[in-house]
C-alpha positions, 0 to 999 in steps of 0.5 A: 280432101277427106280426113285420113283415118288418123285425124278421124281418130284424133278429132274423135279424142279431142272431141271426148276431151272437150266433152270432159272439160264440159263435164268440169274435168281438169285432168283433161283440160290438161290433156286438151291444152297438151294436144292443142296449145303447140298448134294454137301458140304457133297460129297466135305467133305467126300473127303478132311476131312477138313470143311473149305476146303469142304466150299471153293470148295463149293463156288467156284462150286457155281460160277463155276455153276452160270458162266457156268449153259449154259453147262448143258444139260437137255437130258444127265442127271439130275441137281443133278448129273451135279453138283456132277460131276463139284464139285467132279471135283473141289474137285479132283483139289484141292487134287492134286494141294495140294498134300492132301492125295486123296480118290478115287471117288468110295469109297468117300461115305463110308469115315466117317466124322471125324470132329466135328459137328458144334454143337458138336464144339460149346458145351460150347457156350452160344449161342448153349445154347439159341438156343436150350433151343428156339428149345425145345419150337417149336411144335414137327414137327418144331422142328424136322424139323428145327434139321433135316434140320439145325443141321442135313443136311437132304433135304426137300425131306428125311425130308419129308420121315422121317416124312412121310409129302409132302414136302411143309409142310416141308418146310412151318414147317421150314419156320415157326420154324426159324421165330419164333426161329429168333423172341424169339432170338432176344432181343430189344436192348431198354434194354441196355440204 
C-alpha cells in the first residue's frame, strides 16, 4: 500500500528533524520526541505490560537517539520505523535480561493493554475532577482535540483525520486548549495569605 499524501509529508517532517538532531539541534529533538514517543511508548507497553517499565525503555531510546541520531540513514527507511526498530530492540533487551515473559515482535500489536489508564487510575483524584469539569468548558474542537492528544494518545496526524482538520489547526487547537485549561487551573496564590 502506497503512502498517502499525509504520511509522505509527515515522513518528509520527521526526516528534516532527524537531520536537525544530526546537526546537534535540541529544539528539534524535542520536536522529534513530540511527534514520535506516543507511538513508540505504545509499541514498548504492548510488549512488557508494565507502564513504569514501557516509560523507562521509553527514555533510554531517547537518548540512545539523541547519542546516535548520526547512524540513521535517510535513503534505508523512514524516521519512524528507525526508531521503532532501536526501541523494540531495547524493548526485546530488557525482556530477556529480566526474564520477563516475552511476546514475539510480530504479534506485539494485537496484545491488549491491560493496565489501567492514566485517568481511569485517577478516578478519585481531585485533581482529575478540576481537570475535567476545565476540560468540558473549552469549545468543542479543543476539547476534543486536547482529550485525543492527552487523554487518548492520538497523533497531530490521526487527530486531524478524525476531525477531518489539517494538522496545523490541530495542533494550534491543542496549543490553545491547554493554555487556557493551564490559565483556569492555576489559582493566585494571593488567596492563601
Amino acid at each position: 500500500m502506497a503512502p498517502t499524501n499525509a504520511q509522505q509529508e509527515r515522513n518528509r517532517y520527521l526526516k528534516t528533524l532527524m537531520a536537525m538532531v544530526q546537526a546537534g539541534d535540541k529544539r528539534s529533538f524535542a520536536k522529534l520526541y513530540e511527534e514520535t514517543s506516543p507511538l513508540l511508548f505504545s509499541v514498548i507497553l504492548r510488549m512488557v505490560h508494565d507502564r513504569s517499565i514501557a516509560e523507562e525503555i521509553l527514555q533510554e531510546a531517547y537518548i540512545l537517539v539523541w547519542a546516535k541520531a548520526d547512524r540513521y540513514q535517510g535513503d534505508k527507511g523512514t524516521v519512524v520505523t528507525w526508531l521503532a526498530t532501536l526501541t523494540k530492540n531495547l524493548a526485546i533487551d530488557y525482556l530477556r535480561k529480566k526474564q520477563l515473559p516475552t511476546v514475539p515482535e510480530e504479534h506485539a500489536v494485537h496484545v491488549e493493554d491491560e493496565t489501567a489508564s492514566p485517568v481511569a487510575a485517577a478516578a478519585g483524584n481531585e485533581a482529575r475532577r478540576v481537570l475535567l469539569s476545565n476540560l468540558a468548558l473549552l469549545p468543542e474542537n479543543m476539547r476534543k482535540a486536547v482529550s485525543l492528544s492527552y487523554l487518548q494518545g492520538y497523533s497531530y496526524d490521526e487527530i486531524g483525520a478524525l476531525m477531518d482538520a489539517p494538522r496545523n489547526t490541530v495542533k494550534s487547537w491543542i496549543r490553545r486548549g491547554v493554555a487556557k485549561l493551564r490559565d483556569s487551573m492555576l489559582m493566585p496564590a494571593d488567596h492563601l495569605l
